[in-house]
C-alpha positions in Angstrom: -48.8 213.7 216.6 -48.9 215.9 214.1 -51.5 216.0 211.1 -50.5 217.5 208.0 -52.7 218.2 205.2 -52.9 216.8 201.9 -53.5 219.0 198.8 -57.2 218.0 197.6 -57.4 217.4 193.8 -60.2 219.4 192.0 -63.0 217.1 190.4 -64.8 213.7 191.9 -62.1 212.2 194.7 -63.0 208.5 196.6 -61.4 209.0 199.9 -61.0 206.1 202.2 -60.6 206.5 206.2 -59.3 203.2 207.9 -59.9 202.7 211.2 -56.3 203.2 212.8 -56.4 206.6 210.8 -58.7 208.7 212.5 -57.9 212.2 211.4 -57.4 213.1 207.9 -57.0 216.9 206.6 -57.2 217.9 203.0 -56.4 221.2 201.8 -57.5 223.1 199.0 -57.0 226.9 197.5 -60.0 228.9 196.4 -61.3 232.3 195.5 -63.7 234.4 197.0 -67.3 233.4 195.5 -66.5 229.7 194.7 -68.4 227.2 196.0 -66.9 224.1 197.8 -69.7 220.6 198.1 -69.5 217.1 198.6 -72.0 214.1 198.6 -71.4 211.4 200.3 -72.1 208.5 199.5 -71.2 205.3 201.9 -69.9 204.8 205.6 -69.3 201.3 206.9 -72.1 199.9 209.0 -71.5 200.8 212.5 -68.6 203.6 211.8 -69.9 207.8 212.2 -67.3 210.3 210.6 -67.8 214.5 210.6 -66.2 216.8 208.7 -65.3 220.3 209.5 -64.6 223.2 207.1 -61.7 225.3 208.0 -60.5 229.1 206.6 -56.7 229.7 206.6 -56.8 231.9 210.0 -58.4 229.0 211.5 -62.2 229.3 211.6 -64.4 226.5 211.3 -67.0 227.5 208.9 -69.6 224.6 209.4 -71.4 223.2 212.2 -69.7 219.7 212.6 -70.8 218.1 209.7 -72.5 214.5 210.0 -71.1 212.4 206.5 -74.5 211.7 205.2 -75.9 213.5 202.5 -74.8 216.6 200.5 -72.8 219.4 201.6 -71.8 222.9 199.9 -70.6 226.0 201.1 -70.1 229.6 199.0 -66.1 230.5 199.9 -66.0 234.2 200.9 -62.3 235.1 200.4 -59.7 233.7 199.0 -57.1 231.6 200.3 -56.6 227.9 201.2 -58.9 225.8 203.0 -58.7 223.1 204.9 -61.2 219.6 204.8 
């Protein structure tokens, strides 16, 4: 199966994983220097998601990333990135 990635909107988003969905990818294009954050806010009781943080050659940039809390990262280059 192949995931394909859905452009990220700038601004506040509500995103909404159901349990038959377990992947979702978002991508998003930046410049060098801007910074990229969330903060999270709810998970359903019992259910554990992680986000990565992905440069367009394919790095992870973060550490999995536990949903809980806040999260932001300083873009070095430009490009698109992938949630």
């Amino acid at each position: 199966m192949t995931t394909v990635a859905v452009p990220l909107p700038s601004g506040e988003q509500v995103l909404t994983l159901s349990p038959d969905s377990r992947t979702r990818v978002f991508a998003f294009d930046a410049l060098a220097g801007q910074s990229f954050g969330y903060d999270f806010r709810a998970l359903t009781a019992g259910a554990a998601a992680t986000l990565y943080l992905i440069d367009s050659q394919g790095n992870r940039l973060n550490y999995p990333q536990s949903c809980s809390g806040d999260f932001s990262y300083t873009l070095s280059s430009a490009g698109r990135y992938y949630l």
